[in-house]
DRENPA-3360 file (N, C-alpha, C; in nm, 2 decimals, always signed):
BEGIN
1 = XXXXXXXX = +0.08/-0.12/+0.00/+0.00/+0.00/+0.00/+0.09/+0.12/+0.00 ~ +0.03/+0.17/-0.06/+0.12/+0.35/-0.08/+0.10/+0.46/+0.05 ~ +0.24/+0.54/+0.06/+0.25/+0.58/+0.16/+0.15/+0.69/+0.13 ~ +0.04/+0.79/+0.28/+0.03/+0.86/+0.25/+0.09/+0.96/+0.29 ~ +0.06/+1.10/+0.16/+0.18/+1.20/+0.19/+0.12/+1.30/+0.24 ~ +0.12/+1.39/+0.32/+0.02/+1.51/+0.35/+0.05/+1.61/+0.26 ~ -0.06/+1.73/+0.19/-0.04/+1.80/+0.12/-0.01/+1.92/+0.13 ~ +0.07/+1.95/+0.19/+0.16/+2.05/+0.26/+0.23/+2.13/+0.20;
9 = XXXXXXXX = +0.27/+2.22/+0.17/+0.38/+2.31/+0.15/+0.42/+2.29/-0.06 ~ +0.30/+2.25/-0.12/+0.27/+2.24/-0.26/+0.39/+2.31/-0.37 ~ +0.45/+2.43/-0.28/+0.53/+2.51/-0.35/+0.48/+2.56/-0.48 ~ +0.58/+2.68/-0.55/+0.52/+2.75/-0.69/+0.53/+2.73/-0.82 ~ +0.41/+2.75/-0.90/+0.46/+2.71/-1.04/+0.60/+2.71/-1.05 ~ +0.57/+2.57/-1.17/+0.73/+2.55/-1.21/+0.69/+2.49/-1.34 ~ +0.81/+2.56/-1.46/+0.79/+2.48/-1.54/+0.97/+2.49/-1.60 ~ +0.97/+2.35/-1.69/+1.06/+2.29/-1.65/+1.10/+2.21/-1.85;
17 = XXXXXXXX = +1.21/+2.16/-1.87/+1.25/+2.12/-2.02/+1.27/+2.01/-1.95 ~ +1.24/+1.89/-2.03/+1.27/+1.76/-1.98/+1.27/+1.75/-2.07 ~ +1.38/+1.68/-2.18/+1.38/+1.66/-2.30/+1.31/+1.69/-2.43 ~ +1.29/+1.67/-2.48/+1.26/+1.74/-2.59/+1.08/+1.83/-2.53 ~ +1.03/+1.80/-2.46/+0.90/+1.89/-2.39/+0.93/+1.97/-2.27 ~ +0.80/+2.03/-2.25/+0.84/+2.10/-2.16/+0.70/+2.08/-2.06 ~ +0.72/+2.06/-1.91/+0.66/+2.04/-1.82/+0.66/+2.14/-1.71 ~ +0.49/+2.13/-1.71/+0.44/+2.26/-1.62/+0.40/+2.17/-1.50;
25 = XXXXXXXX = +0.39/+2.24/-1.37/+0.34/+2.18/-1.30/+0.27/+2.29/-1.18 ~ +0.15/+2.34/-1.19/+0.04/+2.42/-1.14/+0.00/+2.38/-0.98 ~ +0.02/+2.41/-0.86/-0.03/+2.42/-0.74/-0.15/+2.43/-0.75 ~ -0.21/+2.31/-0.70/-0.41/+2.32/-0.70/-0.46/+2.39/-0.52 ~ -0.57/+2.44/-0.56/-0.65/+2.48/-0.43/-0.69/+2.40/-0.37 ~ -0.63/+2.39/-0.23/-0.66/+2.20/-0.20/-0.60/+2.15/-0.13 ~ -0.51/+2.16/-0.22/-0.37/+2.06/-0.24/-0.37/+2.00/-0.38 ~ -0.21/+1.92/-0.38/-0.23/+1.88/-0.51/-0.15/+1.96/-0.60;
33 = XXXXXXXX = -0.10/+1.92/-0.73/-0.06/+1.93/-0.81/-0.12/+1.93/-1.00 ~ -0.15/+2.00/-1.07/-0.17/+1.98/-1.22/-0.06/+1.96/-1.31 ~ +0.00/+1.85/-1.31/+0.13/+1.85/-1.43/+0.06/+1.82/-1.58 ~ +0.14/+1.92/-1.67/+0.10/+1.97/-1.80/+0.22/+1.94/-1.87 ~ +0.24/+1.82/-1.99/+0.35/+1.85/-2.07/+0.30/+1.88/-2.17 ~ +0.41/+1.98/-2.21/+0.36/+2.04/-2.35/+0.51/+2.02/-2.47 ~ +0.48/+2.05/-2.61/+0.54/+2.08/-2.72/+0.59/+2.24/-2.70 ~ +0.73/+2.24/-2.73/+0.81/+2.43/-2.74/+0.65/+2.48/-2.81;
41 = XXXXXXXX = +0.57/+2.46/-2.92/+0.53/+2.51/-2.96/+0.32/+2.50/-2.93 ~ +0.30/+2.40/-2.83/+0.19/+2.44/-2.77/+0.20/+2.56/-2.62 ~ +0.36/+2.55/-2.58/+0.40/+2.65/-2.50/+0.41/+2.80/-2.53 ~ +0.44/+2.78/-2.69/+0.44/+2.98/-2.72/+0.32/+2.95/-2.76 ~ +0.21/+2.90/-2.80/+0.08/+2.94/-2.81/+0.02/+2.95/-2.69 ~ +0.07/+2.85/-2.56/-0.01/+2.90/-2.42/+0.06/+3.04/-2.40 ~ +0.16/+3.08/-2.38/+0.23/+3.22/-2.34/+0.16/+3.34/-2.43 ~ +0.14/+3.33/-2.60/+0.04/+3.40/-2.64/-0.06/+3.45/-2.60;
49 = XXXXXXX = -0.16/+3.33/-2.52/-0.29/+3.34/-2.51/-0.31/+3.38/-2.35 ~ -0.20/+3.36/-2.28/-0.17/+3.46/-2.18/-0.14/+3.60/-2.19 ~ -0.05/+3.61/-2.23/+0.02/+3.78/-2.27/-0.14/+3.84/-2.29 ~ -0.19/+3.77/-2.36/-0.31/+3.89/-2.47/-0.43/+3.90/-2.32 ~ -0.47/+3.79/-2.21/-0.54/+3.81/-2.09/-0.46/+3.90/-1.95 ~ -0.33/+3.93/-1.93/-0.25/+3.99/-1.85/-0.27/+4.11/-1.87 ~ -0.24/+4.19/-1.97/-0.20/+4.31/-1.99/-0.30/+4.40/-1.96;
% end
């Protein structure tokens, strides 16, 4: 049986190049984690579609 871990101290976005992709990994409300791999180029279309909701 798997140990359990308490959801504590989640820490901040991070995203990260693991070989040829690139991995996001999002702090959930909660607890928890969202890991996201993506393609360099589903990455400059998420950073697009951000920039254009930020500003």
């Amino acid at each position: 049986m798997a140990a359990m871990k308490p959801r504590t101290g989640e820490g901040p976005l991070e995203v990260t190049k693991e070989g040829r992709g690139i991995v996001m990994r999002v702090p959930l409300e909660g607890g928890g984690r969202l890991v996201v791999e993506m393609t360099p180029d589903e990455a400059q279309a998420l950073s697009d579609a951000l920039e254009g909701v930020v500003k």
